[in-house]
N, C-alpha and C positions, 0 to 999 in steps of 0.2 A: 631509435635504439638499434644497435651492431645484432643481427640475427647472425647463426649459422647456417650452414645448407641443410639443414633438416627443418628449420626453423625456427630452434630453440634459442634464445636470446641468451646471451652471459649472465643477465641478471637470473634468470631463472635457473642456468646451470650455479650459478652460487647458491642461491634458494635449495639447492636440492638437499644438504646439509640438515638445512633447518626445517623442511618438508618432512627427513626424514625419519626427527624428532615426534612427528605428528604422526611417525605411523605410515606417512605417504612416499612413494620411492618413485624416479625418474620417471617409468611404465605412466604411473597413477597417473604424476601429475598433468600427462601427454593425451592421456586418456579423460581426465579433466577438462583441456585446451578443446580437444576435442570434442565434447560436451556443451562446449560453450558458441562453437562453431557450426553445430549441428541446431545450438539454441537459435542461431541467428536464420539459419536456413529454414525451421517451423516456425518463425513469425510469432515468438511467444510474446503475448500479451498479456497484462495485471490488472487484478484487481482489488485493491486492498482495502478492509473495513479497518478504520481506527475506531479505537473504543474509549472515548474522551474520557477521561478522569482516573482512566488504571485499572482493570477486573483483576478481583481477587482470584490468585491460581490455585488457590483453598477451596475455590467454590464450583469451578469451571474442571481444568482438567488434570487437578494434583491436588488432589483430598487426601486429608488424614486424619482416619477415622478414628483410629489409635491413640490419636493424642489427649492430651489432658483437656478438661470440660472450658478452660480459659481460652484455649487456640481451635477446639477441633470444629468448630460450628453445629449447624441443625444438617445438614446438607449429607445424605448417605452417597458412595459410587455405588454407579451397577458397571454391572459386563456390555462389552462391546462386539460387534461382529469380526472382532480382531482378537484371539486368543492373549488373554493376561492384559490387555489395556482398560484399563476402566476409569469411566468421567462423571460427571456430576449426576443425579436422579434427573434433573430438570432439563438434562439436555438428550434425551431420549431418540428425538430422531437422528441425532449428528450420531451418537450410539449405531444405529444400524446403517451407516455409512464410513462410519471411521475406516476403514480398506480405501478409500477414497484420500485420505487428510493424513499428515504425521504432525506430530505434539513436538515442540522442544520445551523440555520443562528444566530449563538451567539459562534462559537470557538471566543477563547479569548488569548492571552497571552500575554506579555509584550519586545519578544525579535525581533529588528525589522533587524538586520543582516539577510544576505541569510543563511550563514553557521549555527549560531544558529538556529534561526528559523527553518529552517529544519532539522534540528536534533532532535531539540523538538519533531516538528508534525510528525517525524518520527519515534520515542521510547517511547517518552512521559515520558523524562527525559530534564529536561531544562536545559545548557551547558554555561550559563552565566558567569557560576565562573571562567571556563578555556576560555573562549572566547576574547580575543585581536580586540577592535574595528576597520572596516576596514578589516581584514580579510575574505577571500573567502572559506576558508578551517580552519575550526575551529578543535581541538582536536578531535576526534571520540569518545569520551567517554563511551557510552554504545551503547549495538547492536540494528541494525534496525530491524524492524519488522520479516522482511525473513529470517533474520538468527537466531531468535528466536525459528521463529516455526519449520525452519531446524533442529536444534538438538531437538527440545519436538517431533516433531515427527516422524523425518527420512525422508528415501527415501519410495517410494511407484512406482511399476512397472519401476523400471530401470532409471526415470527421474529425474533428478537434482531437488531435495525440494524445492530450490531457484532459479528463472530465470531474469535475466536482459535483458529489450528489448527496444530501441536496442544497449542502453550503459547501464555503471553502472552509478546507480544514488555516486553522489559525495559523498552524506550521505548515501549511503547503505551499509555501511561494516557490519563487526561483532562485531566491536570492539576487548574486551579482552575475547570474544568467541574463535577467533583463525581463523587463515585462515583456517582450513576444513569448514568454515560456512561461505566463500565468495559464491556468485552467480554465477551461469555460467552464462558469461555474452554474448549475440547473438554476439555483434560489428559490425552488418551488418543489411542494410537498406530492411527490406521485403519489400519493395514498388520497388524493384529495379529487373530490368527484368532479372538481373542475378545473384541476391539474393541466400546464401547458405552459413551455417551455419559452422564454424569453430568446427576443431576439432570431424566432425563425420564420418572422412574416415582415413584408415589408409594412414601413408605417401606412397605415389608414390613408388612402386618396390615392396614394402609390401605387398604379401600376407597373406589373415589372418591366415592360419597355422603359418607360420613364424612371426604372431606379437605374438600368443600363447608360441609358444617356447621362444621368448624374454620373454615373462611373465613369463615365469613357471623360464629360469634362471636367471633372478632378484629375485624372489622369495627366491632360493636358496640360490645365496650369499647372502640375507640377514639375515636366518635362521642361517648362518653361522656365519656371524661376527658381526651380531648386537647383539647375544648373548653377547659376547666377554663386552659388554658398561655396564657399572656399571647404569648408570642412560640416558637412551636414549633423545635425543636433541628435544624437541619438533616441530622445522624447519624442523626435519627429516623425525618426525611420521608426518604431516602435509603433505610434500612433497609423501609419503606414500598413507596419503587419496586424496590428486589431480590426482595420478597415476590410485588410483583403479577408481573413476569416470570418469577418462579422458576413460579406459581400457571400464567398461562398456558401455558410450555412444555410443563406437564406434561398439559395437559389441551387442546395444538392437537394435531389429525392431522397435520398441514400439519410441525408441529415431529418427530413421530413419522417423518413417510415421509421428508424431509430429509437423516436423520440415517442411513438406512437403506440400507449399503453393498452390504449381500445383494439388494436389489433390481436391483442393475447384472449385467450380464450379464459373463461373465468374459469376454469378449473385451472388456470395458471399460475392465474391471481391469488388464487386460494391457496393453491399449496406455498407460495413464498411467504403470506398473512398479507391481510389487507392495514397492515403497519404502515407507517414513512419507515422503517428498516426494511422490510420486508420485500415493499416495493421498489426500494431501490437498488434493491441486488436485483431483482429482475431488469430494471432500467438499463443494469451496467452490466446485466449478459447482454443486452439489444446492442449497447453501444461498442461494446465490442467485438460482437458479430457484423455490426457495419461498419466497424472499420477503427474506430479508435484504441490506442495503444496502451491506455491507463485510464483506469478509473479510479479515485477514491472516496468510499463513504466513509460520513462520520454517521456514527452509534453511539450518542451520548449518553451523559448518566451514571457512570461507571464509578463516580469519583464519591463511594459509600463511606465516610464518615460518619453516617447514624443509619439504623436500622434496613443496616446492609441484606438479612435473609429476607425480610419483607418484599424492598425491593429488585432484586434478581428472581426471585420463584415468583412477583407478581407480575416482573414487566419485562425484565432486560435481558434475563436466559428465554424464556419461552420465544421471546423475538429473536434473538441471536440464533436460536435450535432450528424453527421456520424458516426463518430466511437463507440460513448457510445450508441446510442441510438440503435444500429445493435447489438452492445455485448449484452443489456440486455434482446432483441427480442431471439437473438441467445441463449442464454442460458436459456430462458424460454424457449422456442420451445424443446430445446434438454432435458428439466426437470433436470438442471443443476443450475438454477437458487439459489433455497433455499440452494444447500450445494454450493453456492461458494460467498465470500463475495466481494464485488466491492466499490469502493472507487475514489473517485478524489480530492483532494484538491493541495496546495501549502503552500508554508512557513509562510504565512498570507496576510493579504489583502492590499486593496490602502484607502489612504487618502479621507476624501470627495472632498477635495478642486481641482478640475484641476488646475495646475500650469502651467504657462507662456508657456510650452512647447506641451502644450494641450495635459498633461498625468498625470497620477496618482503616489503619491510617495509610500514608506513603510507606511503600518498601519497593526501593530499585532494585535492591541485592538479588531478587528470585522473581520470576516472573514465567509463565505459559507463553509462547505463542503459535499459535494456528497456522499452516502452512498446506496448502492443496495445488495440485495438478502442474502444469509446467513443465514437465519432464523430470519432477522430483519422485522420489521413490514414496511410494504411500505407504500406510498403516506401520509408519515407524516411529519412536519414540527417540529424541536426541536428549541425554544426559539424564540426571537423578537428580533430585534436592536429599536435603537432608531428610532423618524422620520428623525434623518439626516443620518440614515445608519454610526455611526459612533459609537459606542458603545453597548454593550449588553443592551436591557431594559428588557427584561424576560430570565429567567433560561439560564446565560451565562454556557459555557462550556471550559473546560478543556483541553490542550492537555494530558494531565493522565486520565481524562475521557475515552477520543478517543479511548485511548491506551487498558485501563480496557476493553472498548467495543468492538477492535478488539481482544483480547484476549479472551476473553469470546465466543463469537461465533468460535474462528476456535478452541473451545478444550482443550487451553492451560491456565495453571490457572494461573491469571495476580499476582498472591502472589507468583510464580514459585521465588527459591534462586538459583542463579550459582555462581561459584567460579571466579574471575579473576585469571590472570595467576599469579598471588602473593598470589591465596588461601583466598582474603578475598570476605565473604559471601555478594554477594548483591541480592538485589530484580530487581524483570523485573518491576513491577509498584507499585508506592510508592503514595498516597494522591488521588489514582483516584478510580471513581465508573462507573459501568456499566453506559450509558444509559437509565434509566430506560425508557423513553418513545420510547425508540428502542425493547431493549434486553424485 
């Protein structure tokens, strides 16, 4: 694309028009760019909880207590260490860190499937067109976050770019990125006393001289007769890059200390809960203290259809309040905070109405989500819902916003073009804008 001597590109002097409609004037937008270039110079890394099945933003952090006895729930707010923000009773510790986190409570979109839905708020590509109603596994269409910023930015000290904890999320693939930009994914419960991460010792009788020599003669025959291929199998070179990262893991230190929860002092342990959540927010500050670029957990359970207040005040907020609320202490304490971006949402939100089964159904229209450190601005609140908590009333938001806005802060320019494996040019985010009262 034709730049200027200052550096501004045409397309963005045309944008300026429509920037300006937002509120945003040339300065801003410059000062934006700049934002984004300055993201890339602090090494911002992510870490994002999805919360499988959709949290109600009724229950979490856009209560309305006001409303009639059908919508309003059991659930009272209290006060935050942030004058006028106030969140659920049950999430008390995130309460006296919220100066740390800002809320947007206007995500908006219109797909109310698990599978779509989370592929949206996880690309910020919406997958309606190839989506079959009913389905639990939708087409993978375009790649999720991690394995975006996997290939924009690499590996960094020997760790997997991309890390799943402690499954892969359903929606986390690459898409037509390619399997070298799957996640390594843990498969094992860090909350479990005999917890221990696949694939970072060599097989039993294997000494590591003798895994070297197996490398060096694979290596060999390949120089040999992959020559020989007129046009080599992409499943090959693939199987290629799983080899070499499988090879490193097992032979960095940096991968060994990472992975190593016994090194945490138990009052560490304590404070994140001795959860599988809780534990693996602590996991994926280690991992990205040593080096990897992304982490994402899943937090299941969210998807309350029946006896929704039981469940959150018994299992799902007290673990979400523990675990987030340790990460974001933890990583300000360690001055980790500003380069690493935090995140928690789900597919979208619930209904107002409690239904027969004293729970909440699908609603994409309004939805919370959670956003921490990165170089975004804290203890701010983005948009309004209505008073029945059921639609956006001020500055609704975008899952292509989201998107523009997580890409923006870790670096990678949300205009980035890659090819599918058929060669045709597509964009990472298409119709979405920063942020601006974040970024």
């Amino acid at each position: 694309m034709a730049r200027y001597c200052d550096g501004v590109s045409r397309r963005d002097v045309l944008r300026v028009g429509a920037l300006s409609a937002l509120g945003l004037t040339l300065p801003e937008m410059l000062r934006m760019q700049a934002a984004q270039a300055a993201g890339a110079k602090r090494d911002v890394n992510c870490i994002l909880v999805f919360q499988t099945g959709g949290p109600s933003q009724l229950e979490t952090f856009d209560l309305k207590p006001d409303g009639p006895a059908e919508t309003r729930g059991e659930f009272k707010p209290i006060a935050t260490n942030v004058p006028g923000i106030r969140i659920s009773e049950h999430l008390p510790k995130l309460a006296k860190v919220t100066d740390k986190y800002s809320i947007i409570r206007s995500m908006t979109h219109t797909n109310a499937g698990h599978g779509g839905g989370a592929h949206y708020m996880c690309t910020g590509k919406d997958t309606t067109a190839g989506f079959q109603e009913g389905l639990t596994r939708p087409n993978n269409q375009h790649p999720f976050f991690g394995s975006v910023v996997s290939k924009a930015r690499g590996v960094r000290h020997d760790l997997p770019p991309y890390i799943g904890l402690p499954t892969l999320l359903t929606y986390g693939g690459p898409a037509f990125l390619g399997p070298a930009y799957m996640p390594f994914v843990i498969e094992s419960d860090p909350a479990s006393p005999s917890f221990s991460v696949r694939d970072l010792r060599t097989a039993p009788g294997v000494a590591d001289r003798r895994a070297e020599e197996r490398r060096r003669l694979r290596a060999t025959f390949d120089a040999d007769g992959r020559g020989q291929l007129v046009k080599p199998n992409p499943k090959v070179a693939a199987l290629d890059t799983f080899y070499e990262k499988a090879y490193d893991l097992v032979t960095s230190p940096a991968a060994q200390k990472a992975f190593d929860l016994n090194s945490e002092s138990a009052k560490v342990r304590d404070d994140y809960s001795r959860t599988t959540f809780g534990q693996s927010c602590l996991l994926a500050r280690r991992a990205i203290e040593a080096g990897s670029r992304f982490v994402s957990i899943e937090h299941a359970g969210w998807d309350n259809h029946t006896t929704i207040f039981q469940t959150l005040k018994g299992d799902l907020l007290p673990e979400m309040d523990a675990g987030l609320s340790a990460l974001l202490r933890d990583l300000s304490d360690r001055g980790m905070l500003d380069t690493t971006l935090v995140l928690a949402f789900g597919e979208f939100g619930r209904t107002i109405k409690i239904n027969k089964d004293v729970g909440r159904d699908h609603w994409p229209q309004l939805a919370s989500v959670f956003i921490a450190g990165g170089g975004i601005k804290n203890g701010v609140v983005v948009g309004a819902s209505d008073a029945a908590g059921e639609y956006p009333a001020e500055r609704p938001v975008s899952p292509q916003d989201l998107a523009a806005t997580v890409y923006r802060c870790l670096g990678v320019d949300p205009g980035m073009v890659v090819e599918t494996n058929l060669g045709r040019p597509v964009q990472i985010v298409t119709d979405g804008e920063p942020i601006r009262e974040l970024v």
